[in-house]
Jmol script that loads the backbone (N, CA, C; Angstrom):
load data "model"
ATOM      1  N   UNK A   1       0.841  -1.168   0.000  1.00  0.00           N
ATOM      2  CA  UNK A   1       0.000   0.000   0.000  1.00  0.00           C
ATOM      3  C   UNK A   1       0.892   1.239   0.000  1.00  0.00           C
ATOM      4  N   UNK A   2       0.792   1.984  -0.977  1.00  0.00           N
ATOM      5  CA  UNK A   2       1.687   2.763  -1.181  1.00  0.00           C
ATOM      6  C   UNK A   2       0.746   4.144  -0.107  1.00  0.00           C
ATOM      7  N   UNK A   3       1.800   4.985   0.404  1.00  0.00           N
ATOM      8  CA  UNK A   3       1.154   5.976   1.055  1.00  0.00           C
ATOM      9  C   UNK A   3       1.383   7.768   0.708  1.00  0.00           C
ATOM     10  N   UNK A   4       0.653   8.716   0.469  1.00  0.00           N
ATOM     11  CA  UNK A   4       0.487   9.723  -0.064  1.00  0.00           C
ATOM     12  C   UNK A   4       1.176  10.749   0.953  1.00  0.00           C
ATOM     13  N   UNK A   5       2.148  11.310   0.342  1.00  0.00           N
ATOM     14  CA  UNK A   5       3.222  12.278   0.677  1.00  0.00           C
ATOM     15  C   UNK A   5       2.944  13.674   0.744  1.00  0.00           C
ATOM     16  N   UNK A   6       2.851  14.123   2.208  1.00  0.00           N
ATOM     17  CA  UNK A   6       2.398  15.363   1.948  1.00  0.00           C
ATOM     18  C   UNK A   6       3.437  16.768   2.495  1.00  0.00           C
ATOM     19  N   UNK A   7       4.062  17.527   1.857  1.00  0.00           N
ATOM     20  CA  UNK A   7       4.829  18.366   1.588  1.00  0.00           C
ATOM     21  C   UNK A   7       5.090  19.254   3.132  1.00  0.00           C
ATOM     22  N   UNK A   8       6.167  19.729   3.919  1.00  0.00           N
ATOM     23  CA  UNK A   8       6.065  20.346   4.837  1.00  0.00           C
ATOM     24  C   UNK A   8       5.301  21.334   4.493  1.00  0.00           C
ATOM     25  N   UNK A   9       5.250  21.955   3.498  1.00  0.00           N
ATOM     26  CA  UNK A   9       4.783  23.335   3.432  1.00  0.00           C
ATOM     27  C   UNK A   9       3.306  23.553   3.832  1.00  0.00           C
ATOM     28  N   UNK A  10       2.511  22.133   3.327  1.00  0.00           N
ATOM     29  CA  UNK A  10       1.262  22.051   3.706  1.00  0.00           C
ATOM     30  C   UNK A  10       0.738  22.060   5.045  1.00  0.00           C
ATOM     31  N   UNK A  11       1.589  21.293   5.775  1.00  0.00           N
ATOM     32  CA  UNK A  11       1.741  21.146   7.290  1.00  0.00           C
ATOM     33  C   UNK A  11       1.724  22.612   7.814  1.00  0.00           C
ATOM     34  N   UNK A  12       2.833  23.408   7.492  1.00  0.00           N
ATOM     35  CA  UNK A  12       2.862  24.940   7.828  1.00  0.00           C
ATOM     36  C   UNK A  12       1.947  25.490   7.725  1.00  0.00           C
ATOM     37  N   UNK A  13       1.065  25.476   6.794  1.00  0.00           N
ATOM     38  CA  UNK A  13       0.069  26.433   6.444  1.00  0.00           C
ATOM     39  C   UNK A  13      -0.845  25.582   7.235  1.00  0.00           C
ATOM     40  N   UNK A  14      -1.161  24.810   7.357  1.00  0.00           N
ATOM     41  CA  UNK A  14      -2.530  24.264   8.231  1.00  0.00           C
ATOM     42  C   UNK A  14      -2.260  24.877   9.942  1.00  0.00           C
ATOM     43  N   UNK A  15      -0.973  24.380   9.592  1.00  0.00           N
ATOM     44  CA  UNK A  15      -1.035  24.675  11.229  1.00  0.00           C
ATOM     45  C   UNK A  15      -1.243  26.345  11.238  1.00  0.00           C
ATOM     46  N   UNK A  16       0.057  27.605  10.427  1.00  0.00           N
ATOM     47  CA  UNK A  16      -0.781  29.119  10.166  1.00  0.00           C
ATOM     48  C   UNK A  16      -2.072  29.085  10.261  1.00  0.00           C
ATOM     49  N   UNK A  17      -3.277  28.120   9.830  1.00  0.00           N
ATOM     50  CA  UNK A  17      -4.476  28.459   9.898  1.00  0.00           C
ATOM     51  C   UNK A  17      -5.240  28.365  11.009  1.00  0.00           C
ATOM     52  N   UNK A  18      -4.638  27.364  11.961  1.00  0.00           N
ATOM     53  CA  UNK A  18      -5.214  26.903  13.211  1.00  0.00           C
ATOM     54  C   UNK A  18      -4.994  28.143  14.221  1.00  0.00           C
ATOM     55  N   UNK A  19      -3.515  28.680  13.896  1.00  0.00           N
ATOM     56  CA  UNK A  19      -3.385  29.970  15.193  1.00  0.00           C
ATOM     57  C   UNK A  19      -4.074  30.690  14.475  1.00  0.00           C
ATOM     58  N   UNK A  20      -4.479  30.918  13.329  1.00  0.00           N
ATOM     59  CA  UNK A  20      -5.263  32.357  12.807  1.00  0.00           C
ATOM     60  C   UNK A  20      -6.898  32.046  13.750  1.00  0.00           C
ATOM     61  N   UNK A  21      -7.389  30.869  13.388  1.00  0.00           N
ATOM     62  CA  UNK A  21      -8.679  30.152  14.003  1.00  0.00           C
ATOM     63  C   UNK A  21      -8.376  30.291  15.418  1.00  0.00           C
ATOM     64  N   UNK A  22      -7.595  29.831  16.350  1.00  0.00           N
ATOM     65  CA  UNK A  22      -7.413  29.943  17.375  1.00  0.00           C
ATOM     66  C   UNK A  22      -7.681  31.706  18.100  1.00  0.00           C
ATOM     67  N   UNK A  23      -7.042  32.611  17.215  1.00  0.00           N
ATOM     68  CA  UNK A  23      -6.829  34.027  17.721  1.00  0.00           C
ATOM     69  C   UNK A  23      -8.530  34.396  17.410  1.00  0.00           C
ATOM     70  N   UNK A  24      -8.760  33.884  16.416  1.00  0.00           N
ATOM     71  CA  UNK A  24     -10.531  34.173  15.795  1.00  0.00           C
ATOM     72  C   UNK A  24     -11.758  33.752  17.398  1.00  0.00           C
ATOM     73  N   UNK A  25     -11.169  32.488  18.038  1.00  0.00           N
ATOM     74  CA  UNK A  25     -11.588  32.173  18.706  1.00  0.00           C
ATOM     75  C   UNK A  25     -11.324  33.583  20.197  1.00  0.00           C
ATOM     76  N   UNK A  26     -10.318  33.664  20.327  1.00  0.00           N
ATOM     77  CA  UNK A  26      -9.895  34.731  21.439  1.00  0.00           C
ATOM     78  C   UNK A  26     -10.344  35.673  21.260  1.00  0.00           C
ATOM     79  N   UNK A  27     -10.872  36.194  20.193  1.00  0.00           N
ATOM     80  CA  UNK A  27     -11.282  37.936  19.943  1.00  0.00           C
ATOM     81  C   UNK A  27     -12.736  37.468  19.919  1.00  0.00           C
ATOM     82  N   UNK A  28     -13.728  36.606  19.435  1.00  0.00           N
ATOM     83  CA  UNK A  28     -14.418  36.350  19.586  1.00  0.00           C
ATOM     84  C   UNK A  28     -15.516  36.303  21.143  1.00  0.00           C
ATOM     85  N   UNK A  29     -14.489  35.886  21.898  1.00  0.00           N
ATOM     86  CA  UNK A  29     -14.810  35.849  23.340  1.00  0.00           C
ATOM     87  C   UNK A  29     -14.856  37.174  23.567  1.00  0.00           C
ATOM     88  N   UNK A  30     -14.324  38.192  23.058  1.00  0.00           N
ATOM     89  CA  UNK A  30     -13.991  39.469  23.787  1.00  0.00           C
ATOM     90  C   UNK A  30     -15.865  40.683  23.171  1.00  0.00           C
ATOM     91  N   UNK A  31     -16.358  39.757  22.478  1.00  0.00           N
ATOM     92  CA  UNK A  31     -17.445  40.906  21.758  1.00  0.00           C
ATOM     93  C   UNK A  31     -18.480  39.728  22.187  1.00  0.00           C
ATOM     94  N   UNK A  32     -19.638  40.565  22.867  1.00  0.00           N
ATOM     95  CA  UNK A  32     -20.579  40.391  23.011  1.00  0.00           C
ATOM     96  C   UNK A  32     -21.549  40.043  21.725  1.00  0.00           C
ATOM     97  N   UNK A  33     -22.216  38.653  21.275  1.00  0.00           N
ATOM     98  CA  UNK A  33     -23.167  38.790  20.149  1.00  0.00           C
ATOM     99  C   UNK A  33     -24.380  38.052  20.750  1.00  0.00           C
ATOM    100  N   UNK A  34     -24.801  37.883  21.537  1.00  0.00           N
ATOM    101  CA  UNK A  34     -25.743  37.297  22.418  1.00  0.00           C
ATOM    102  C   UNK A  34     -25.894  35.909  22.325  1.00  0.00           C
ATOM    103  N   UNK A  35     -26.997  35.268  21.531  1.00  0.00           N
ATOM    104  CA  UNK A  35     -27.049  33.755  21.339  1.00  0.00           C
ATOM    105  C   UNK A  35     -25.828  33.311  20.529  1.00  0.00           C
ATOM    106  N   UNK A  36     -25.123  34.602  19.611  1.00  0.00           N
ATOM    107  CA  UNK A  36     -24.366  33.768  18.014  1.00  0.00           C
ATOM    108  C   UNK A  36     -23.258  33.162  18.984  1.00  0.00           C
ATOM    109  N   UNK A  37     -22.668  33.904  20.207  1.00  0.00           N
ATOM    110  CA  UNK A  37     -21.451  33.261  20.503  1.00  0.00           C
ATOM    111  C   UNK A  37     -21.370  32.398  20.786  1.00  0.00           C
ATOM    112  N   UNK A  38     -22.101  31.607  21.312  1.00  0.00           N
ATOM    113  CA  UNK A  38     -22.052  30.289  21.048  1.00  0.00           C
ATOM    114  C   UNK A  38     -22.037  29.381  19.472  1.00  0.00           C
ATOM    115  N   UNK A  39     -22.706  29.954  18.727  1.00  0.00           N
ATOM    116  CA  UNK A  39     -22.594  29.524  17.739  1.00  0.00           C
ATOM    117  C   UNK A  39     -21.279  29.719  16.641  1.00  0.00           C
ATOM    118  N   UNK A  40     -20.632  31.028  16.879  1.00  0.00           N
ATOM    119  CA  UNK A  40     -19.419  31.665  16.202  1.00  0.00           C
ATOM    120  C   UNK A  40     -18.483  30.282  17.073  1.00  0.00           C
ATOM    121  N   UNK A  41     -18.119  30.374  18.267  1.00  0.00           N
ATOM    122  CA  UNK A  41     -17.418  29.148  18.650  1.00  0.00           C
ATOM    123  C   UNK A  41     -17.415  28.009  18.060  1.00  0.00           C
ATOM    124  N   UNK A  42     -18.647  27.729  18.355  1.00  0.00           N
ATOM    125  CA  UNK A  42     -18.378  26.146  17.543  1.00  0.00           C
ATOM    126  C   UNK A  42     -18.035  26.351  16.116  1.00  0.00           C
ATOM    127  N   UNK A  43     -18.377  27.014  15.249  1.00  0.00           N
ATOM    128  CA  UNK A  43     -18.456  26.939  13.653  1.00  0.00           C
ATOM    129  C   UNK A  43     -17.017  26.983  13.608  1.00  0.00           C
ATOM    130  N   UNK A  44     -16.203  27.850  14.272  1.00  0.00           N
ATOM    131  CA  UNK A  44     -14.609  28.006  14.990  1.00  0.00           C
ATOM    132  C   UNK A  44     -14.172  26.821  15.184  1.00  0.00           C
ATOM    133  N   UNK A  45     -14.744  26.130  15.810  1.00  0.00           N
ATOM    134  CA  UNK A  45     -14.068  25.048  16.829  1.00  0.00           C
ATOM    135  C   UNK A  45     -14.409  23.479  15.438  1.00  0.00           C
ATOM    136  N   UNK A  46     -15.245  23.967  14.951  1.00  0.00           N
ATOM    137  CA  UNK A  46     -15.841  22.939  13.846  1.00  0.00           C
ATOM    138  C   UNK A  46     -14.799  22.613  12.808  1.00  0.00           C
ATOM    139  N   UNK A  47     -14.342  23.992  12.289  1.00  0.00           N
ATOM    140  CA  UNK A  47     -13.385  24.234  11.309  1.00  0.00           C
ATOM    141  C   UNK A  47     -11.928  23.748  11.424  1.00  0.00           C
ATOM    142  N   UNK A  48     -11.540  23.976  13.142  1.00  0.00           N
ATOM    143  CA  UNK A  48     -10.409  23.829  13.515  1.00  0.00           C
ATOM    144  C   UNK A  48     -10.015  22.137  13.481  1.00  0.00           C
ATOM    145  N   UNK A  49     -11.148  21.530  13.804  1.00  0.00           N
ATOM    146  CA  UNK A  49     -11.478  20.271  14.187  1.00  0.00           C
ATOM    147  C   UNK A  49     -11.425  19.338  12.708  1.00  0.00           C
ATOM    148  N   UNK A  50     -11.760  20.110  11.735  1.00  0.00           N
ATOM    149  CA  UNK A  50     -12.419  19.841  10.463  1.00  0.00           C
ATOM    150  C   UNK A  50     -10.609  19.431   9.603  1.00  0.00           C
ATOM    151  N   UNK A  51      -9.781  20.703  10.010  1.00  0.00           N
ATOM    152  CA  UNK A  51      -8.271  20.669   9.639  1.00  0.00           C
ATOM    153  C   UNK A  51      -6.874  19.743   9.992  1.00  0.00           C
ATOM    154  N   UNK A  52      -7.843  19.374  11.282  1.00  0.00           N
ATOM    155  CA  UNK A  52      -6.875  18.382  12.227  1.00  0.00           C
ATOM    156  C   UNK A  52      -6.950  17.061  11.383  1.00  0.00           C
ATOM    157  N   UNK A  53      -8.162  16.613  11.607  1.00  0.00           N
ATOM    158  CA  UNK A  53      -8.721  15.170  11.049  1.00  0.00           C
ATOM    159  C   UNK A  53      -8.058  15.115   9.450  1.00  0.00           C
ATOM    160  N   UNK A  54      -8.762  16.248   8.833  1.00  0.00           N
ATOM    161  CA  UNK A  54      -8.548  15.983   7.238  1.00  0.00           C
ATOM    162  C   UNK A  54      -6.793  16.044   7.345  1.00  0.00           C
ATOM    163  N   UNK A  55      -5.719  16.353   7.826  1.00  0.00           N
ATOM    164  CA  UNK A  55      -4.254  16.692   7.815  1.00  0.00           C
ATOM    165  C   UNK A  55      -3.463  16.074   8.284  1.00  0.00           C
ATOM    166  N   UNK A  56      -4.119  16.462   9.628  1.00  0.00           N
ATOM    167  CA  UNK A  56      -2.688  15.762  10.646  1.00  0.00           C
ATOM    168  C   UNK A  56      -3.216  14.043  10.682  1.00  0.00           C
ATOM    169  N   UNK A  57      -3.924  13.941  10.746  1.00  0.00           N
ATOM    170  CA  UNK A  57      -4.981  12.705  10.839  1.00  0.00           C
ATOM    171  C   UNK A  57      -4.617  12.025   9.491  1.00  0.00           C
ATOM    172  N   UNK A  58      -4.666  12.598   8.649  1.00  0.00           N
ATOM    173  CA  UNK A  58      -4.679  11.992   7.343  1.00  0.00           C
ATOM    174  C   UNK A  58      -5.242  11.608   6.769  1.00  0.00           C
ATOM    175  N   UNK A  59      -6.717  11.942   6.999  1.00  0.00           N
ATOM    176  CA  UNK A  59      -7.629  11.626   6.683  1.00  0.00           C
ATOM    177  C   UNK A  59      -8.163  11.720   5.202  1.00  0.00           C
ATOM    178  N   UNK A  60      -7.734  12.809   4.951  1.00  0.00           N
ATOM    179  CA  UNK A  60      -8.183  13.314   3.494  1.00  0.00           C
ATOM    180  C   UNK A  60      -7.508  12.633   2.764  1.00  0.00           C
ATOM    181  N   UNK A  61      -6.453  11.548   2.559  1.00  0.00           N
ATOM    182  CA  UNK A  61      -5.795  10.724   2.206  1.00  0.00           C
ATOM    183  C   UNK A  61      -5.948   9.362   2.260  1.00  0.00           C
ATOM    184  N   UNK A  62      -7.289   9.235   3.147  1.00  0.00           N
ATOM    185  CA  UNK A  62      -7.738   7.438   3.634  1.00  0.00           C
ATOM    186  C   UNK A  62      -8.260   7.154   2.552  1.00  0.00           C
ATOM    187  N   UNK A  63      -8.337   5.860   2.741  1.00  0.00           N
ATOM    188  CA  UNK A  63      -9.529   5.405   1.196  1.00  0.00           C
ATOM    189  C   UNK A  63     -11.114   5.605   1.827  1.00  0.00           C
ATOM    190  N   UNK A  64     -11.731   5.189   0.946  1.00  0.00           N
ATOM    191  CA  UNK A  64     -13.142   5.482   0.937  1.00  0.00           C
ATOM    192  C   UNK A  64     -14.012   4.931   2.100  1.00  0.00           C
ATOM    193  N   UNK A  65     -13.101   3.613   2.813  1.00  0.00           N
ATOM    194  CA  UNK A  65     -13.981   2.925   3.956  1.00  0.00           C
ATOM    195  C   UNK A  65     -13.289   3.794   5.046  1.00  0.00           C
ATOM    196  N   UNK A  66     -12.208   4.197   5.181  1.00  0.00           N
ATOM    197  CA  UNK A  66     -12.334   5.312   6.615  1.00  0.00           C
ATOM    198  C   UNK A  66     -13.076   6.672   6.880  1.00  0.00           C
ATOM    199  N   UNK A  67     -13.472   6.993   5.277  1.00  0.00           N
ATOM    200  CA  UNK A  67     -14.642   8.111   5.435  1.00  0.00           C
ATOM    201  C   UNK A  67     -16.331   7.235   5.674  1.00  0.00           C
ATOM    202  N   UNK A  68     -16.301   6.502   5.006  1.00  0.00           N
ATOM    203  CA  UNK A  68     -17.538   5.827   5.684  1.00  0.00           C
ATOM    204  C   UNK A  68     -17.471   5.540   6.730  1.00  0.00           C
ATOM    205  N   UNK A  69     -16.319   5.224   8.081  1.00  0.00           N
ATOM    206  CA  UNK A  69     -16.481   4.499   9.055  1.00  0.00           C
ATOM    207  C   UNK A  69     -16.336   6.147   9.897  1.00  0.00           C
ATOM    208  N   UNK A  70     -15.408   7.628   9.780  1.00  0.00           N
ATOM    209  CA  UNK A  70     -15.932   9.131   9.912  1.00  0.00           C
ATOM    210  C   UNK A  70     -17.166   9.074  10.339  1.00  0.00           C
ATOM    211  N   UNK A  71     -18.003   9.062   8.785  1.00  0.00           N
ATOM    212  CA  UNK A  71     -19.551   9.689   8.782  1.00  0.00           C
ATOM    213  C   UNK A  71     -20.602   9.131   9.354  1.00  0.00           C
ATOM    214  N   UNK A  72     -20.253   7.792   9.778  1.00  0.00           N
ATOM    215  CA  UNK A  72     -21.040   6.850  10.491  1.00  0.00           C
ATOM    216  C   UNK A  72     -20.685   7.310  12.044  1.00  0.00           C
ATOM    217  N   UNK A  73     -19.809   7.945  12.690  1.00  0.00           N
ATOM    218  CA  UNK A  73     -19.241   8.279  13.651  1.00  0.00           C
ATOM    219  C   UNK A  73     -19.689   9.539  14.057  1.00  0.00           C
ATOM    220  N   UNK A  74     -19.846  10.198  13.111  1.00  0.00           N
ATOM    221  CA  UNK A  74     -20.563  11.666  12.757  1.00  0.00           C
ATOM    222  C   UNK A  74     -21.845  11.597  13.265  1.00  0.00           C
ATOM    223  N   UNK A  75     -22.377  11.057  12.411  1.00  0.00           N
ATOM    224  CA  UNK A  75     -24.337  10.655  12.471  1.00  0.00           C
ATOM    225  C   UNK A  75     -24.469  10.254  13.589  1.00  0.00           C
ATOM    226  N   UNK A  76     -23.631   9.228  13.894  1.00  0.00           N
ATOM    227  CA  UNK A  76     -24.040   8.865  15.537  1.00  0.00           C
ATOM    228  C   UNK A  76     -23.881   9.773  16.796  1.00  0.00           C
ATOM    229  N   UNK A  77     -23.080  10.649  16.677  1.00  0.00           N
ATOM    230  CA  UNK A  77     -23.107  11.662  17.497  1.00  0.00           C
ATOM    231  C   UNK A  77     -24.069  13.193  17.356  1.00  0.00           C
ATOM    232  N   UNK A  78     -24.259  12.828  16.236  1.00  0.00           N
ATOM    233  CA  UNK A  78     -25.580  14.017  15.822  1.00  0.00           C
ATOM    234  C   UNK A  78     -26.682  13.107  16.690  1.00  0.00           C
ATOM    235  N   UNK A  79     -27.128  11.292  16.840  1.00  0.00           N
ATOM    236  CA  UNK A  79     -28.305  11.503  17.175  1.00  0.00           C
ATOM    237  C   UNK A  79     -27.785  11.717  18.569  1.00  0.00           C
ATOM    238  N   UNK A  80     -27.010  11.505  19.274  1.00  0.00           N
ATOM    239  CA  UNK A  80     -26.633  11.566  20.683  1.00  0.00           C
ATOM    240  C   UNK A  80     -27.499  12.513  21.179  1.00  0.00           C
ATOM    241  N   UNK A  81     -26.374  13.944  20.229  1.00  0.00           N
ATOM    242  CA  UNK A  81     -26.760  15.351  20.740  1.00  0.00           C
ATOM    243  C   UNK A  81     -28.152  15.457  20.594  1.00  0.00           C
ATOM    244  N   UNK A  82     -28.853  14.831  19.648  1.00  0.00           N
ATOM    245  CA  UNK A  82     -29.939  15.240  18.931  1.00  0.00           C
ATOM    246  C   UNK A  82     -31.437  14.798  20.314  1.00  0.00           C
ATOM    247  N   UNK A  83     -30.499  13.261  20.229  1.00  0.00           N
ATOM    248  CA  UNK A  83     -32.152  12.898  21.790  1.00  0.00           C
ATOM    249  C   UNK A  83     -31.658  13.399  23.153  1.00  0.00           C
ATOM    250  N   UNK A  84     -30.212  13.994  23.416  1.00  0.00           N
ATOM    251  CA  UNK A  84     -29.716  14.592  24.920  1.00  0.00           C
ATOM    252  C   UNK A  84     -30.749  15.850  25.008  1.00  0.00           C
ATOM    253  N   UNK A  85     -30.526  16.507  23.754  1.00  0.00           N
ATOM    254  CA  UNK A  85     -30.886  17.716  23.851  1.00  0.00           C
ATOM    255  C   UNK A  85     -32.476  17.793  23.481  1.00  0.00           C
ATOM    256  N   UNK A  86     -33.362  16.585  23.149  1.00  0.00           N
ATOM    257  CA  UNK A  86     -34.667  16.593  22.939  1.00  0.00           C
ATOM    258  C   UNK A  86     -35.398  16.549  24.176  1.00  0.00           C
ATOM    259  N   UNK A  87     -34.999  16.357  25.004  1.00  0.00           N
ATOM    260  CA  UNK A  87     -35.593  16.254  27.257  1.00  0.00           C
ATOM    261  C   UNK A  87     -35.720  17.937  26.899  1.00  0.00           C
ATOM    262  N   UNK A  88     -34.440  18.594  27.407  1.00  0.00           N
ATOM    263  CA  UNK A  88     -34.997  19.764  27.559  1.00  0.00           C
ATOM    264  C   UNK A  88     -35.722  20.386  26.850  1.00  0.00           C
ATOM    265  N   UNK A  89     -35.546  20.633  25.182  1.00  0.00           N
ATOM    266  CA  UNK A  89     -35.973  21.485  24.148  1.00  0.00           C
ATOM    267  C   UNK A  89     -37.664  21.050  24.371  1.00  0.00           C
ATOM    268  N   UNK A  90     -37.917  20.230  24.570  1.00  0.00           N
ATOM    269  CA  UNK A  90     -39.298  19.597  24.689  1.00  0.00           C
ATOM    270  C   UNK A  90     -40.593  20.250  26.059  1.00  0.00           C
ATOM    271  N   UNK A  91     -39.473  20.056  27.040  1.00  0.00           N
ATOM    272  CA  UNK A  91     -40.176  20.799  27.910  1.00  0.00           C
ATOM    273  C   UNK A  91     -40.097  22.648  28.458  1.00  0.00           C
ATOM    274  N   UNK A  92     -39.096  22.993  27.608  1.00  0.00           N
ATOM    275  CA  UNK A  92     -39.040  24.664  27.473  1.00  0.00           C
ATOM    276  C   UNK A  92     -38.073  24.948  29.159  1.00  0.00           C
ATOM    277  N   UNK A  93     -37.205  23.850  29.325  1.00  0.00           N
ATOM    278  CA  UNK A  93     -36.546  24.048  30.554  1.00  0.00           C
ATOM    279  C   UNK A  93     -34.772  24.487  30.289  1.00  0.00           C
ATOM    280  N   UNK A  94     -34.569  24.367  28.556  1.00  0.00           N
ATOM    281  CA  UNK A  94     -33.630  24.981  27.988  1.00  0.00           C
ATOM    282  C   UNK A  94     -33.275  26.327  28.833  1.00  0.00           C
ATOM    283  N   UNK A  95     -32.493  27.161  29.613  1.00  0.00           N
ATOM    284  CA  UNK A  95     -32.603  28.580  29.597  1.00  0.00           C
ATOM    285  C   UNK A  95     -33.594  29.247  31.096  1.00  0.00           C
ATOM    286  N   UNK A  96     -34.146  28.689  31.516  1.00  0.00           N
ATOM    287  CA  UNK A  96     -34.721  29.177  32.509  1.00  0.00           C
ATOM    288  C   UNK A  96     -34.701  28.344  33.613  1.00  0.00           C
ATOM    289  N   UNK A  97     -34.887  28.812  34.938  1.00  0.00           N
ATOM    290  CA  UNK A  97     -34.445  28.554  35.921  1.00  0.00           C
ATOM    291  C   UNK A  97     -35.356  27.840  36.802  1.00  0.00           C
ATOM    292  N   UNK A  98     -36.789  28.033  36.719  1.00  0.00           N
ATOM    293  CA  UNK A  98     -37.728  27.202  37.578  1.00  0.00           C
ATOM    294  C   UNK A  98     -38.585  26.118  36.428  1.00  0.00           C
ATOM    295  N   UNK A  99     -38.558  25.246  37.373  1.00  0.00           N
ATOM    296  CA  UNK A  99     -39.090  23.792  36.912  1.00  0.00           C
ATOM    297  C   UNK A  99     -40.402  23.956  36.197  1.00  0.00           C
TER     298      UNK A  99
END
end "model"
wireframe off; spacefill off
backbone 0.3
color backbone group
């Protein structure tokens, strides 16, 4: 199995992108946007996460059954979040303080 060679330079620049993402993340904290900051984080934290896997991971280089065995890994943690977070969203106890 021959394996796919990837150039320091690429390495450099991913990683340049992670402290740029990282500092995005720090200034971010510093401005008030009400609900988005939470959301600006993660999309942050998504991206950062998104660079690791596909690079350092090597992912973007696996064959086709380690992205299927990814997205299956993916989905399953979407329903996680999806029925954790269906208790509260259901009963409107998201956000407020009495039962």
């Amino acid at each position: 199995m021959s394996e796919h060679v990837v150039s320091p330079r690429v390495y450099v620049g991913i990683f340049v992108v992670l402290l740029v993402l990282t500092a995005m993340t720090i200034a971010s904290a510093a401005f008030d946007m009400g609900a988005m900051n939470t959301v600006v984080a993660l999309a942050i934290a998504v991206a950062k996460a998104l660079l690791v896997a596909l690079y350092f991971m090597h992912v973007r280089y696996s064959p086709r059954l380690t992205w299927l065995i990814i997205s299956g890994g993916l989905f399953w943690l979407v329903i996680l979040i999806t029925f954790t977070l269906s208790d509260p969203l259901t009963r409107g106890l998201l956000g407020s303080a009495t039962p």
